[in-house]
Every structure is written in structure tokens, then in C-alpha cells.
N, C-alpha and C positions, 0 to 999 in steps of 0.2 A: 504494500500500500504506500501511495504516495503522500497522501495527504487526509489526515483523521479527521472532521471538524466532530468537536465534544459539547453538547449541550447539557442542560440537567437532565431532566427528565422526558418518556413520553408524554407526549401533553392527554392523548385518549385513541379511546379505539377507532374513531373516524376521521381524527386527525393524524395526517403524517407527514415527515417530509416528501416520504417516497410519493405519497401521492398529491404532492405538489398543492396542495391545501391548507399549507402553513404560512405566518408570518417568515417565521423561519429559511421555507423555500424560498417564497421572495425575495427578502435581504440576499440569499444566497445568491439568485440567479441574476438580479438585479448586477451585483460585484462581478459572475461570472462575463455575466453582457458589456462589463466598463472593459473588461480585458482584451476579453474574444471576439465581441458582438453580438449582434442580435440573433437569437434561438427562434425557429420557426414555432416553437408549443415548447410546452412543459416536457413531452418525451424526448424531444431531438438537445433538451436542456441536460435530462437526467442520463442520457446516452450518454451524452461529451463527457458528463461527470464520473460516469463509473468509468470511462475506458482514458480518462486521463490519472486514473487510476487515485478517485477522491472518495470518501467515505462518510456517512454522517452516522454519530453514534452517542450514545447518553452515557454520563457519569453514572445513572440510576438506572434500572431497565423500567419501572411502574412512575405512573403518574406521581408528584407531588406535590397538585394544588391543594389547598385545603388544611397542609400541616400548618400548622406554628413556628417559627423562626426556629424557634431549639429542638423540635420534631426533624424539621429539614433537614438541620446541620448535621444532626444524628445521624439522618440518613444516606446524607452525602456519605458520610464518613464511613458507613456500614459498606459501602458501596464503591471502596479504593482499595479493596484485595482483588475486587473481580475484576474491576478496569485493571490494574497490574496484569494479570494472567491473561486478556486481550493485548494489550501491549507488548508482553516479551513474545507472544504465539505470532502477531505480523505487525511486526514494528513498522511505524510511520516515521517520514523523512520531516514532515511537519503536522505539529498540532495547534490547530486553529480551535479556539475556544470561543464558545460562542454565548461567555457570561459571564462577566468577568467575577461575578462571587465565586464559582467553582475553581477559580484559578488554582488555591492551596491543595485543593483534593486531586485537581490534576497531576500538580507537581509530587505531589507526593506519590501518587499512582505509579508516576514516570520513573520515580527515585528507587519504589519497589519492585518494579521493572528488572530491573539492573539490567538494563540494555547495553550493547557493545557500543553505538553511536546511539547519545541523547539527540531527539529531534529538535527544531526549529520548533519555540513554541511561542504562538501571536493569542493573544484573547484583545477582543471585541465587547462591546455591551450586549447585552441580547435586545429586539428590535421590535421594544413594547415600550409601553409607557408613556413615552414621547415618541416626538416626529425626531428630536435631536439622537435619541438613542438609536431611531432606525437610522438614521444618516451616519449615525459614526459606525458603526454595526457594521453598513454596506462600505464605508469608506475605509474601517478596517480591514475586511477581507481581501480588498480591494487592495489593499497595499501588500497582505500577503501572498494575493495571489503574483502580483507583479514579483516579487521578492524568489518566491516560489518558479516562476519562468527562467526569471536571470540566473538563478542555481541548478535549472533543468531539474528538478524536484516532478516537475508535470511529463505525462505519457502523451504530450501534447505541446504545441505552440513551444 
């Protein structure tokens, strides 16, 4: 894998990125379109993504709307032996983080990893709340993707 992006959690069962139904996807595809250009749909979007060899995947595997701040954090943290054992099984050249509160639990992930080469890792806000967070969100990837070409990190461009 070339390129991880880590979010927190699934958001539910009808939302996903794969199915291009997320705030999420967009931020993402939006960043991918500043690089590459414009995607005919959301398939010919998600095509480029897998075979440039990019990935999106959660610190948590179950939703976690609804906890309480210290539930969460719990959970996060419950949830950085597994990303570990995703990590050392197909290490990424870069991890793009797509929240910047999970940042600590990634690193730490990373750390228990004990990978041969530590990735490139960029975190982003995630692309709620505000109109500013989706803009820095897209304009973060957006630099790591650039970042990412120049290192030939992509199966792509």
C-alpha cells in the first residue's frame, strides 16, 4: 500500500466512503481532482484511488457517535493494538490522517508497529463543523498528495 488515509471511526451502515456518500469522500476526491483533475463519477474516482494504490481505513472499526469524550478516548485507545497489526501486515509509505485528535493513537499505532521504514505521516482536520475545516481538510491532502507524487509514493502520476 501506498498511501493509508486513517479516520476515526465508521460513521454507519449506509454511510461509507466506498460508497462515495461521505463528507469524507468528498474532501477526499475534491484534493484528489486539485492534483489529477476532474473524475468522470465517483467510480472512475474510486478506481484511480485503489490502483494508485491509496486506502481509507478507521482507527476504530464501529461507529463512535454518541460516546462521551472519555468513552471515545477509551476507545480510541482500545483500538491501537489492532491498527498496529494492520500496519506491520502492509505497511504504508504514507499516512494521511484525517482528524487530527486521533493523531497520538496513530502514532502510537505506528510506534507499535515496529516497522522497518516509518511512513510519511500528514493529519488534516476532518471536514465537519465548519466550511474552514473542510477547506483545510481538502487543502491538507492536497499538499500531501503533491508531497506524495514528488516522492513517487503514488502507482500513479
Amino acid at each position: 500500500m501506498n498511501i493509508l488515509f486513517l479516520a476515526e471511526a465508521a460513521v454507519d451502515k449506509d454511510k461509507h466512503f466506498y460508497a462515495g456518500n461521505t463528507v469524507l469522500f468528498r474532501a477526499v476526491m475534491t484534493a484528489f481532482e486539485q492534483q489529477f483533475g476532474l473524475f468522470g463519477s465517483n467510480n472512475a474516482f474510486l478506481e484511480f484511488f485503489r490502483t494508485a494504490g491509496c486506502r481509507l481505513d478507521h482507527l476504530c472499526p464501529e461507529n463512535l457517535s454518541g460516546l462521551v469524550a472519555k468513552q471515545r478516548l477509551q476507545k480510541r485507545r482500545s483500538c491501537i493494538a489492532a491498527l498496529a497489526e494492520k500496519l506491520a501486515a502492509d505497511p504504508p509509505l504514507m499516512v494521511i490522517v484525517v482528524m487530527k485528535a486521533i493523531l497520538p493513537e496513530v502514532m502510537e499505532a505506528i510506534r507499535t508497529a515496529s516497522l522497518q521504514r516509518a511512513p510519511l505521516v500528514r493529519a488534516t482536520p476532518f471536514p465537519v463543523r465548519s466550511e474552514q475545516n473542510r477547506l483545510n481538510c481538502i487543502a491538507g491532502i492536497s499538499a500531501a498528495l503533491k508531497e506524495a507524487v514528488t516522492n513517487k509514493m503514488l502507482a500513479c502520476g
